[in-house]
DRENDREN-75427 format. One record per atom (N, C-alpha, C): x, y, z. Coordinates in steps of 0.05 Angstrom, whole numbers, plus 5000, padded with zeros to 4 digits. Layout:
N
XYZ...
***
This chain:
729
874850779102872650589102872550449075871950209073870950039053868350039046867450119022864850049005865849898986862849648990863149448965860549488955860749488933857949578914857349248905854849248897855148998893851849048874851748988850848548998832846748738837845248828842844148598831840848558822841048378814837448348796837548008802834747958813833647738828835647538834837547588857839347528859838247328898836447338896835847348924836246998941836546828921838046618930840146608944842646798924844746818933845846998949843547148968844647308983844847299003845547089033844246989049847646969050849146779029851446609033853946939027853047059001854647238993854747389025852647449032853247669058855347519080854547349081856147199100858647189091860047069074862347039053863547439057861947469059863947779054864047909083862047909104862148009132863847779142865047599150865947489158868347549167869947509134873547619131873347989143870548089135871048389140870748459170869448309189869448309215872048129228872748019226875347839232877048019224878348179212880148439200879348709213876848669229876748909232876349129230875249179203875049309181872449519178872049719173870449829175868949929145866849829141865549769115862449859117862449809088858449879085857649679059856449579057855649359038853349559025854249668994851949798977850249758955847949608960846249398934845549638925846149588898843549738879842849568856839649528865837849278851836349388831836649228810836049238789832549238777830449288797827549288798827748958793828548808814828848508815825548418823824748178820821748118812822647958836824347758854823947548869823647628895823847878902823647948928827047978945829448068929831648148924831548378944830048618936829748928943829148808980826848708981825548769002827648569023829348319014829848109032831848349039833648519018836148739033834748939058832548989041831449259070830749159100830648829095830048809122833248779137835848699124837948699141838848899144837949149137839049459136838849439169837349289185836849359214839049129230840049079220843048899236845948889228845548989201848249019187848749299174851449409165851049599149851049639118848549529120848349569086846649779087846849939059844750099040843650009013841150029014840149878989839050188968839550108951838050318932836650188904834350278899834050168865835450308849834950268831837050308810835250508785836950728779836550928763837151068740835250988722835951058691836450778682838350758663838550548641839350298666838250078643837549898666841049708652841949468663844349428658846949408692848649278692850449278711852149568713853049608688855049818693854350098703851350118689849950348706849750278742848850088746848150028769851250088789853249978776856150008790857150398794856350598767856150888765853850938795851650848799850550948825851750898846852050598840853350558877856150738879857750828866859951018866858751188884856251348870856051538879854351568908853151298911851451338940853451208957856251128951857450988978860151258991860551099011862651359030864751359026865951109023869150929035870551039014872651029025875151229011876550928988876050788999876750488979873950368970873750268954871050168932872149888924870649698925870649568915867549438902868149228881865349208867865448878865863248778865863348458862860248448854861048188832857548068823856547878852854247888851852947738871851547478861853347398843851947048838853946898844857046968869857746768880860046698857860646788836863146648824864546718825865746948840867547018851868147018894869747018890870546858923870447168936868547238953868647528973871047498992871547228997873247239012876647429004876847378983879447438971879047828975876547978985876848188981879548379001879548279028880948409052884848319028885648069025887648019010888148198993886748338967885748418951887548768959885648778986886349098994888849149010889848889016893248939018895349059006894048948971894949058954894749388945893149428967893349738960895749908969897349738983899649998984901049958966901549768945903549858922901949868908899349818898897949968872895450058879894050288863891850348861889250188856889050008836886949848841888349538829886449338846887349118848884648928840885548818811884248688802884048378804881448218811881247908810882147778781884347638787885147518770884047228764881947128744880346938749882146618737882046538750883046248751880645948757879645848735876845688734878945398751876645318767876745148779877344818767879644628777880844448766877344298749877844238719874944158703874344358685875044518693874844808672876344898650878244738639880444828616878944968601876744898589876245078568874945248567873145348586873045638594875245738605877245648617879945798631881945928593881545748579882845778550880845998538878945938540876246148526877546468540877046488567877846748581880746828570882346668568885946738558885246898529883946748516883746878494881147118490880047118505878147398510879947638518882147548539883147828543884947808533886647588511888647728494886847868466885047918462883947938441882548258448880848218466879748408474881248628495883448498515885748668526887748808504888548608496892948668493891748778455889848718444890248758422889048958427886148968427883449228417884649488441885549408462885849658481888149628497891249448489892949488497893249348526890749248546891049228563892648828573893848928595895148668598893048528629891448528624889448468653886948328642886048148665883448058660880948338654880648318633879748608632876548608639875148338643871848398648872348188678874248198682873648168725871648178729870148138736868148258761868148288790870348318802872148318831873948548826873448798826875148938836876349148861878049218873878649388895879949568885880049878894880250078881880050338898882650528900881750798923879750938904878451108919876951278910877751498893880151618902882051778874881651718854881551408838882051328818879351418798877151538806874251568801875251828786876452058799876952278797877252228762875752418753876952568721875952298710875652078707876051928696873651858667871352028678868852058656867851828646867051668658865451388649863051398644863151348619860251318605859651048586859550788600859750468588856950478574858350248554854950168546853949878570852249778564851349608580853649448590855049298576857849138580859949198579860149478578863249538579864649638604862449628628864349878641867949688654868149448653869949458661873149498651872149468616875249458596875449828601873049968605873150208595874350418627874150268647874450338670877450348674878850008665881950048668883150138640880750208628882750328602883950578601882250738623881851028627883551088646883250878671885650888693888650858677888750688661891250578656892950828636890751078629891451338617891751508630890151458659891351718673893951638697894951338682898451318708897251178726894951078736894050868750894850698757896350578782897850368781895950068785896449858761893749648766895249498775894249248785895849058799892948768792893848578798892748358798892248168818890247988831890347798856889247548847890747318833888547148830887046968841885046938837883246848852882046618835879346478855878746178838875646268833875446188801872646268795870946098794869446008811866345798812865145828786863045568786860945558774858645798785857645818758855145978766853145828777852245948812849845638827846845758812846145948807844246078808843846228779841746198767841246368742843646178711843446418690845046278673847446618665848946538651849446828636849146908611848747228614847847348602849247358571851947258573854247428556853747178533853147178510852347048481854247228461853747048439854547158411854847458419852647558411851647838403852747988419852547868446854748058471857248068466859547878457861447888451861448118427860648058403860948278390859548568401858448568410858148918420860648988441861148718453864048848474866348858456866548758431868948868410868649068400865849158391865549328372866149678400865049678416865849788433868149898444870249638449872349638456873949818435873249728397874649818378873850188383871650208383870750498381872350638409872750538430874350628446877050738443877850518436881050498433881750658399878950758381880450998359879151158363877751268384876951488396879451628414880151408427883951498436885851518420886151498400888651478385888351678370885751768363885652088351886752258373885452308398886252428427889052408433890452168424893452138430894452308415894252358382895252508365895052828374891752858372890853108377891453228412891553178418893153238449890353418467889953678438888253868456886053808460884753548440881953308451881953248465884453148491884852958503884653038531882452988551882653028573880752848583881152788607884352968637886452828631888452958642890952978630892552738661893752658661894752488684895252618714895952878703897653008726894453108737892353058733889253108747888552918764890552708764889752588790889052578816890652808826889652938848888753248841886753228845885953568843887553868850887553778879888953998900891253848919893453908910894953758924896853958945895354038970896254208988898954049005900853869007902753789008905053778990903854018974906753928947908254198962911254188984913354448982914854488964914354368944917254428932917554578914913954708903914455108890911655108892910155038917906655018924904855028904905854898893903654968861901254728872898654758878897454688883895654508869893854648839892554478825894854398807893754208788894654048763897054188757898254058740900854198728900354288705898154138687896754218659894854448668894554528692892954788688894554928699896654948703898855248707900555278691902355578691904555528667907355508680907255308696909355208702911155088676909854988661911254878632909555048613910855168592908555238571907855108538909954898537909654848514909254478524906154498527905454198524904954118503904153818495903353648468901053798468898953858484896854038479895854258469898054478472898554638458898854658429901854468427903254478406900654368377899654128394897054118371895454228372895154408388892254598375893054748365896754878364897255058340897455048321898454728318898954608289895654558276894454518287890954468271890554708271890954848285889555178275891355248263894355338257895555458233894655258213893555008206893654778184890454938170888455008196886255028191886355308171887755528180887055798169889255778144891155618141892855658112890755468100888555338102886955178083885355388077883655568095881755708096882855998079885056038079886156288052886856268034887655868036888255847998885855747988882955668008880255587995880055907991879856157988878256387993880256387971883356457970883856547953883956457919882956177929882756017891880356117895878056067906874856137896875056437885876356587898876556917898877756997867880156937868882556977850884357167869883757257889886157467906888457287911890657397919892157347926892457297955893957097966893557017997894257278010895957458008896857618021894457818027892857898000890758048009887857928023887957688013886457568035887057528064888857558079890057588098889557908112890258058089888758388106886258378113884158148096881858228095880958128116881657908128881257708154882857938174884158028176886158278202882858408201882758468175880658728171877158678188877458418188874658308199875758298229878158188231877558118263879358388281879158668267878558948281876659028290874558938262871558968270870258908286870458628289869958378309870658568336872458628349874158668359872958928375873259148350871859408357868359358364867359158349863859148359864159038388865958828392864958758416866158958439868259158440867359268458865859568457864859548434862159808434859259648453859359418445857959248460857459158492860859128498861159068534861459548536861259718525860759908536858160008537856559918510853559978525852859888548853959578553852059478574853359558602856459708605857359868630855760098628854360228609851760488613850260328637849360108639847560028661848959908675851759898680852959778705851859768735851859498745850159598775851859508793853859698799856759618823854259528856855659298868854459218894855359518913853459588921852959918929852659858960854659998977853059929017852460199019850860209030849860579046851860569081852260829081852760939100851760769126849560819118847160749146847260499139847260269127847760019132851159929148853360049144855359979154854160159183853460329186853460449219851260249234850359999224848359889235848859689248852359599240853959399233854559369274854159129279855459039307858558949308859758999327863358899311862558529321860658459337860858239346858858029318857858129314857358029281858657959260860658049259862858159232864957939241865157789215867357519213869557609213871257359215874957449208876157489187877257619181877857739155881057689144882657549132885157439128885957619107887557809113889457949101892657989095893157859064895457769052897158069038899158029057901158349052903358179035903858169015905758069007908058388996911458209011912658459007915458348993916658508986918658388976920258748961922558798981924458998980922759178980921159279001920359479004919759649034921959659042923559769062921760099070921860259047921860539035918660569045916660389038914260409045912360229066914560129083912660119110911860249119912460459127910960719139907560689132907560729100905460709090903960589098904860249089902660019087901659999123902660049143902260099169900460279175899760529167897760759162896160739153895760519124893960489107891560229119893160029131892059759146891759819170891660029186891060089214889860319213888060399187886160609180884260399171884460179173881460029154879759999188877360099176874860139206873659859204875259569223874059439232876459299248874759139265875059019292877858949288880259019305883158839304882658639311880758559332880858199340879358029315878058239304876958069270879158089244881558179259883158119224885757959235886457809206888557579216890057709187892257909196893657979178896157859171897157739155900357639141901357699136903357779133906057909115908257869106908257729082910257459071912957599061914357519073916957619072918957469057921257499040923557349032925357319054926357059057929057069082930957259077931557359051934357539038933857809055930857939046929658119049930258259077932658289089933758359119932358719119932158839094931959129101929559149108927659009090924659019097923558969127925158679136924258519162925558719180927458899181928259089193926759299205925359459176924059639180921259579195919359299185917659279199917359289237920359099233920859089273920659359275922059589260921459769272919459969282916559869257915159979256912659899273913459729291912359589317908859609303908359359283905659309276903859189303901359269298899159159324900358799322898858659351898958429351897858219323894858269320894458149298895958189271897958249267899558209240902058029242902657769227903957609234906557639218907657589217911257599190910557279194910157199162911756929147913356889134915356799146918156719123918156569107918356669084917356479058920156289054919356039049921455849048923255879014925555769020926855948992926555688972925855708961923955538928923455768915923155668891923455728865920055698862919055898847918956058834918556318850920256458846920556728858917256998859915756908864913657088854911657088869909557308864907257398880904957208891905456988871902556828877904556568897906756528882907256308903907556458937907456738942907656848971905056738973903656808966900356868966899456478981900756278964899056008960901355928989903156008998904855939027902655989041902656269040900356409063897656269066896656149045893956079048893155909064893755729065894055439090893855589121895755809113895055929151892656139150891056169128889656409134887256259152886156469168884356319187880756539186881556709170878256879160877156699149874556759146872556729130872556859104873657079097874357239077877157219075877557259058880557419055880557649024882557769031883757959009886458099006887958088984889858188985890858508989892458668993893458899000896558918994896959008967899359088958900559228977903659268966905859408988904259738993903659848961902460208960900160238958897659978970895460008972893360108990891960418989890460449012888660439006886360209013883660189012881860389025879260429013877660569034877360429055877060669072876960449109874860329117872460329100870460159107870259969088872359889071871659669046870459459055873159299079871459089089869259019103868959259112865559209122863659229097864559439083862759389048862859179048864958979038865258649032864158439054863458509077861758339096859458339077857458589085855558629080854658609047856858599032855358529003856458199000857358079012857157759013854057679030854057849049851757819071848457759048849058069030847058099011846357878983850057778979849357548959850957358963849257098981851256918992852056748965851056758943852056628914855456718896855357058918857857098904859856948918863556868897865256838909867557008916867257318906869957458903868457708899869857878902869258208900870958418894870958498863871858598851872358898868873859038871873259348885874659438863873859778861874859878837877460028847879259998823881960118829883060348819883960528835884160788827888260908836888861228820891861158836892261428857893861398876893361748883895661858873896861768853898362018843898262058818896162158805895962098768897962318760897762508766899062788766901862878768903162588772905962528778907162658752906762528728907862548704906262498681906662488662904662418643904362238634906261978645904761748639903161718666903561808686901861748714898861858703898962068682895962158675894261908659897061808635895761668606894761358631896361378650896460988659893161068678893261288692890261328703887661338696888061458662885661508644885061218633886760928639886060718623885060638650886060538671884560498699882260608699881560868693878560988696876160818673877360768658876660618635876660258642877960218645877859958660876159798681875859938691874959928718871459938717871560228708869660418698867060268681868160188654867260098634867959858622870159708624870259458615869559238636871059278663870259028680867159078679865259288687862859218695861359178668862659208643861159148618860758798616863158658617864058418627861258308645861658438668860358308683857258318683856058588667853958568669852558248640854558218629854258028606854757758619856357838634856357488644857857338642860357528632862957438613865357398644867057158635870057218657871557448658871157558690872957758692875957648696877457808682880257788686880657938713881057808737880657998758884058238772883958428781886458528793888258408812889758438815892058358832891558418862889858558872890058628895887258778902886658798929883358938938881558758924881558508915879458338911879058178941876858048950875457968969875557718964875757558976875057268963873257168985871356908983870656729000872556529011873856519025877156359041876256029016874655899026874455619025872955608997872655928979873255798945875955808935877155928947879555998940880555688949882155618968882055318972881055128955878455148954876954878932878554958896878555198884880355148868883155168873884055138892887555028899888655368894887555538904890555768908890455918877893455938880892956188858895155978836896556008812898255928798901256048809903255878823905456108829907356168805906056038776908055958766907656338734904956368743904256588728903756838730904957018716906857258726903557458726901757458716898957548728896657358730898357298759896257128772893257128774892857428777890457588788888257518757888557578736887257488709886957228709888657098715888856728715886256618737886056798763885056718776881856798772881356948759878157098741878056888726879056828707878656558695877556258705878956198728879555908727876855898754876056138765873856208786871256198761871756288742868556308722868156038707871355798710870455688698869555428724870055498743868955358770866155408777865355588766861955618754861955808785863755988794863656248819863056488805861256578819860656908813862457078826863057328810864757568816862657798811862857918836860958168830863058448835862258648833864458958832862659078855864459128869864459318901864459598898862759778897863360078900864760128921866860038921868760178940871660208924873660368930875360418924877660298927880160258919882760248928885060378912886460468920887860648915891260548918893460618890895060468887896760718876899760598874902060818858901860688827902160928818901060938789904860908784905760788763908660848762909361038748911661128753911461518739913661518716916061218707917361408684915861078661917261258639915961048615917760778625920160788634921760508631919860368653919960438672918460288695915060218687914560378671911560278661911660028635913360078623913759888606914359608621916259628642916359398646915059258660913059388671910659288689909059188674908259348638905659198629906658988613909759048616910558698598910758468617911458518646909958328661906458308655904858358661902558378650901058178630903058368610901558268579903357958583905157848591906957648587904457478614903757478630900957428649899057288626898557498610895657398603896357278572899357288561899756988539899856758560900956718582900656588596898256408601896056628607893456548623892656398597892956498570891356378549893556128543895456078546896155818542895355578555895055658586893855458598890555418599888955618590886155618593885755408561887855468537886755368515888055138504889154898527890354608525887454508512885854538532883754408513881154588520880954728493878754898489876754848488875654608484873154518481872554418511873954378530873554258559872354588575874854718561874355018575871355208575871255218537867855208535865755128546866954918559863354648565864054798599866454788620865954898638865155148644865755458619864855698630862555638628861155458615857855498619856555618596857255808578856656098574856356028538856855788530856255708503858756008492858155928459861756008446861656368452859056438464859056828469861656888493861856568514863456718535865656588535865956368512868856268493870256528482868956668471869856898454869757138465868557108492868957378499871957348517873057118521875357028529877557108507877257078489878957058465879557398459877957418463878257708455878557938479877657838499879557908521881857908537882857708529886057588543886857478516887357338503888957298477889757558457886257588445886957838425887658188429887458198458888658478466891058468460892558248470895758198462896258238437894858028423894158098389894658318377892458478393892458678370894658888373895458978405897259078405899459068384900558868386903058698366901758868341899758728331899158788301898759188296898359218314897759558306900459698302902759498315905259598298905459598273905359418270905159298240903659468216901859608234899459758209900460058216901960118239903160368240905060448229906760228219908960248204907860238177905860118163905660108140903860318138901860478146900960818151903360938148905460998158907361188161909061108139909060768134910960748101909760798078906660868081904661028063903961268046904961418077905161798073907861788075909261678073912761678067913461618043912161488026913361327997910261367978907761417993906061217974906461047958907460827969908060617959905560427947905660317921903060227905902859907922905759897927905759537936903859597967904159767989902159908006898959897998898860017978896560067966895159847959895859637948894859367939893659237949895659367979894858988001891259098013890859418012888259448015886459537990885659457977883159467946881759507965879359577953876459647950875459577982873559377986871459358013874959408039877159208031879559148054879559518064878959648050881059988043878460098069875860098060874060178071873860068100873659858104873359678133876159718144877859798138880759828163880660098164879560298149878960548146876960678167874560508162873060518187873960508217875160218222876260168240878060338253880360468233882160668240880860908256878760968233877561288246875661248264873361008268871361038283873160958307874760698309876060628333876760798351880160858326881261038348879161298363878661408338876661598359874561588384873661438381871261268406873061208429874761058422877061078440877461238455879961428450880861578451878561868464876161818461874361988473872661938498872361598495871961408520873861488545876261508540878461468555877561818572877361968556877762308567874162248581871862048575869762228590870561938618872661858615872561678645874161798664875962008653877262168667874362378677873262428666871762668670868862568687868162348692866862158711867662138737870362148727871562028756872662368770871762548757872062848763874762968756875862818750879262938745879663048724878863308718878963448704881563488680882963588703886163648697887363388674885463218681887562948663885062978633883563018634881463048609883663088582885263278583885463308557887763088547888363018571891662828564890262548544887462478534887062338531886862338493887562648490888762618460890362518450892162408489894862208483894362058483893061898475892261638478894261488458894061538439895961438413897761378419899861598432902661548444902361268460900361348484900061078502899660868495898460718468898260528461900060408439901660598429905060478426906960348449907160548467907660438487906860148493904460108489903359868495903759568472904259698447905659508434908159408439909859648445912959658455912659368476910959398500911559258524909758948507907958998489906558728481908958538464910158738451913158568437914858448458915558578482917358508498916758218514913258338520912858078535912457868520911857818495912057518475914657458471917357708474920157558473920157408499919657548521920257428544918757228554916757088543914756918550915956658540918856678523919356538501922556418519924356648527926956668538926956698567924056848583924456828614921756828625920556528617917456698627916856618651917756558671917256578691918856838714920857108698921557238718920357458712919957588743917457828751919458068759918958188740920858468741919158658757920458718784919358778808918959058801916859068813915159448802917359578837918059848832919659918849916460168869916060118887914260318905915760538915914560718921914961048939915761208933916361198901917361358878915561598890912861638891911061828902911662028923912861838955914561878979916462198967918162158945920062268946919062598934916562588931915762978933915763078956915963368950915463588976912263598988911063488969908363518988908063279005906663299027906863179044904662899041905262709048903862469033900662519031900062559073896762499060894862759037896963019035895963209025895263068990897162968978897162768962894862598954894962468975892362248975889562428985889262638998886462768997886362928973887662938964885763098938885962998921886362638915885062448895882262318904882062378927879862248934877562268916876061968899873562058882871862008897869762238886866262268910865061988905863461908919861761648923860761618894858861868891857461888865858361898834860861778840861361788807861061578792
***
């Protein structure tokens, strides 16, 4: 449909002929339109002559709101019209309505199609006057090669998208194709013949010309800083379409600047270069005022942002003391009708895992609700012959479908996940790893706590493993899950902060998931990316007292290489969340507390890992040499504050970890939490690996191997019942 917006203020002479002039060509074409005034609190009886044709034609009239002016008036009618194409025209007749249907021809080779004004034979020198308005005010002040103050334009509605228009009285039209013509906009031209004005005089004098230069100038070096600075600069072109559910060719759904399909944009690269420019100014200002030396000024800043670091999460663990997980009773799920209870879309993504069908078959045909209420998936690789084997054999109920994932590139969890989505047909959905057994009433938990807060979009459930006991990293990797889960996500959440969410047993609402376009296929922890980019969509995530239960991996090589997938996830997630940080800020909402609680949640964990090598080696090159050059780099307050940090941290730590084992009842693992130390080498080990590989392979997902568990003498479910944790913990 066509909307033509059209302003006007006591225009009521000319509206009798304009309507006619424009319904004419639009009924002879066929065309299906809405004519949208928004009047300017006009004195001649403008408002009232429109309200009475509202009853023979399709127009909508509206007054006009806030600052008074055309370009405001053109920002409303945007927003009160329907038509997927817009067009705008003044209503004093000096431009030809007729030329609009011509105009929109032009829309299949360009995006918007501007009146090219051509003054009527007598006119040379206003036709010379306009040549030199838009070489002056186009091609020089803003580059543009177009009549740049038209007042006739046609235009899809896409073109609105991202585009952030905020004119002063006279600018919106240089500032409209200035903005299109930055985000790839294709403009085009129609010229047309410009009349005398029959009615009124114009507005545009001296003083108007100079405010549309002075304007134009402030425009055009407001961009040229943005051009340099990259990470100022948004939206980025590739935001032209939001969600583009027709792209096959690696389903990456939103923007390309918000996934890490590429990681080293102009955006980046300058916000590294201003921030390394910023902090080598900020240590050689400290270190001339000081007299220290940069190097020890440099411990002393590590030394502050430990602290930083260690307060805020003494901080997100007080406030998990009052964690309030979304809780169902017993007697509310037994109350439950199955003819009540929606459809539920369940994403099995598999990939070489042959060894544990058995399982995932036992585990998804133990969840207590309706088979005609679940629409289960199970995304398969075409290679994958052993897997698609074993399922035929494992003759799944009707409702579970096999999708053959088409062979594109990028090989990974989320691009299974964003194939599948288009066919999911719940109202809910949630994922279910290959070794995942949920409790069997989760999803009715997850009815009923969406039921309870129709504001949430997603539902955290807590994750637990049934085999901690395997080995002793199966103990160290369980005691940080109990901790995780336990005490950091609901500390997070009770603050208000973005959860980095899990990979699997999260709940979603189907159609938010959709509205932000799917998951990233291009980022190796999707599941964190997607806590993010949901908090900064202004969606609530709440935590499910219910369980799910997963294989813990049992040797150090296989754990390592899982958390360097991981940690290589969330340099990821922070490259793309911090293109432009100041856009990111203004969407979480949360002013710089839930900026930083970002920073220090997904950036500086990586961080510090890395760096606690660094201070473990120089501790150990300490009590190895007492070395004085050691000694130096910490003097006086630096010696005391990393001192602190060392002993209050690690210990709090390290004691945190043993009472979340001891919460969660598992006794047996309590003392393993003196290992903590060991475990968090480990964790530098895999934080080094994943910044090499973020660098040389960051897009490949070193596949976690399942059923390692399978291969004991005890018999599986004996296994899994005596991890079971009580409700009450």
């Amino acid at each position: 449909m066509l909307s033509i917006i059209i302003p006007t203020y006591n225009e009521r002479d000319n509206l009798s002929d304009l309507i006619k002039r424009l319904v004419r060509p639009l009924n002879y074409k066929r065309l299906e339109y809405e004519l949208v005034f928004i009047d300017d609190h006009s004195t001649d009886g403008t408002f009232e002559y429109l309200q009475e044709l509202k009853e023979i034609l399709p127009i909508q009239v509206y007054r006009k709101i806030g600052k008074r002016g055309k370009a405001q008036s053109l920002l409303q009618g945007f927003l009160e019209s329907h038509g997927d194409v817009l067009a705008f025209i003044d209503a004093d007749l000096q431009y030809p309505p007729e030329a609009i249907p011509k105009m929109m021809k032009q829309l299949q080779h360009f995006d918007i199609v501007i009146g090219k004004r051509q003054h009527e034979h007598g006119f040379w020198l206003r036709d010379k006057l306009t040549k030199i308005f838009n070489f002056f005010f186009g091609k020089v002040l803003l580059g543009l090669d177009y009549d740049v103050q038209s007042g006739l334009k046609v235009f899809k509605r896409d073109v609105l998208h991202n585009l952030h228009l905020s004119p002063s009285k006279w600018g919106f039209d240089y500032e409209f194709l200035f903005k299109a013509k930055r985000m790839g906009w294709r403009i085009g031209q129609q010229s047309i013949n410009f009349s005398v004005r029959k009615n009124g005089q114009s507005n545009v004098g001296v003083m108007t010309a100079f405010e549309l230069a002075w304007g134009a100038l402030k425009l055009r070096l407001k961009y040229m800083v943005r051009s340099v600075l990259k990470f100022l600069d948004y939206p980025h072109p590739s935001e032209r379409h939001p969600v583009n559910y027709k792209n096959k060719d690696d389903f990456l759904f939103v923007p390309e600047i918000h996934s890490s399909k590429k990681h080293w944009y102009a955006e980046n690269i300058s916000l590294l270069i201003v921030a390394s420019l910023s902090v080598v100014a900020f240590i050689g200002g400290v270190s001339y005022l000081t007299g220290w030396s940069p190097i020890i000024v440099i411990s002393g800043l590590i030394a502050i942002f430990y602290i930083v670091l260690m307060l805020f999460k003494f901080r997100m663990i007080y406030h998990a003391t009052n964690r309030t997980f979304v809780e169902i009773t017993d007697e509310e799920i037994a109350a439950i009708k199955d003819e009540e209870l929606p459809v539920i879309t369940i994403l099995i993504p598999l990939n070489k895992e042959a060894e544990v069908i058995g399982q995932i078959k036992k585990a998804m045909t133990s969840l207590d609700y309706p088979a005609e209420k679940l629409d289960a998936i199970i995304t398969l690789e075409h290679y994958d012959h052993e897997t698609i084997q074993a399922i035929d054999r494992a003759y799944f109920p009707p409702h579970f479908k096999k999708l053959i994932l088409p062979d594109v590139k990028p090989k990974t969890k989320p691009k299974c996940l964003n194939v599948a989505l288009p066919h999911a047909k719940g109202e809910f959905l949630v994922i279910y790893d290959a070794e995942i057994m949920p409790d069997p009433d989760q999803l009715k938990k997850a009815y009923l706590a969406f039921k309870k807060h129709p504001d949430v979009s997603a539902l955290q459930t807590r994750l637990d493993h049934y085999n901690p006991d395997q080995s002793v990293i199966t103990r160290l990797f369980n005691e940080e899950f109990s901790f995780h889960f336990d005490m950091m996500l609901p500390g997070l959440q009770k603050m208000g902060y973005p959860l980095p969410l899990a990979g699997h047993s999260v709940i979603f609402r189907t159609e938010v998931l959709r509205e932000v376009g799917g998951w990233d296929p291009y980022n190796v922890t999707e599941d964190a990316d997607m806590g993010i980019r949901l908090a900064r969509a202004g969606k609530k995530i709440e935590i499910l007292d219910s369980y799910s239960r997963e294989e813990a991996t049992t040797s150090m090589i296989t754990w390592v290489k899982q958390r360097t997938r991981w940690i290589k996830g969330f340099i990821q997630t922070t490259m793309v969340h911090m293109r432009h940080p100041f856009r990111f800020k203004k969407e979480l909402g949360l002013g710089w507390g839930g900026f930083m609680a970002f920073l220090i949640t997904v950036p500086a964990s990586v961080a510090i890992n890395i760096m606690n090598l660094g201070f473990w080696a120089l501790l150990i090159g300490w009590f190895a040499t007492e070395s004085e050059l050691i000694k130096s780099l910490f003097p006086g307050p630096i010696y005391y504050a990393s001192l602190t940090t060392f002993l209050v941290g690690n210990f709090t730590f390290i004691y945190l970890n043993m009472v979340s084992s001891y919460n969660r009842q598992r006794y047996s693992l309590v003392a393993y939490g003196l290992l903590s130390p060991f475990y968090w080498m480990l964790l530098a080990v895999a934080s080094v690996r994943a910044a090499i590989e973020f660098v040389v392979k960051p897009h490949h997902w070193d596949k976690t191997t399942h059923g390692v568990h399978l291969n004991k003498k005890e018999d599986e479910e004996v296994v899994i019942k005596r991890y079971v944790i009580p409700s009450n913990s």
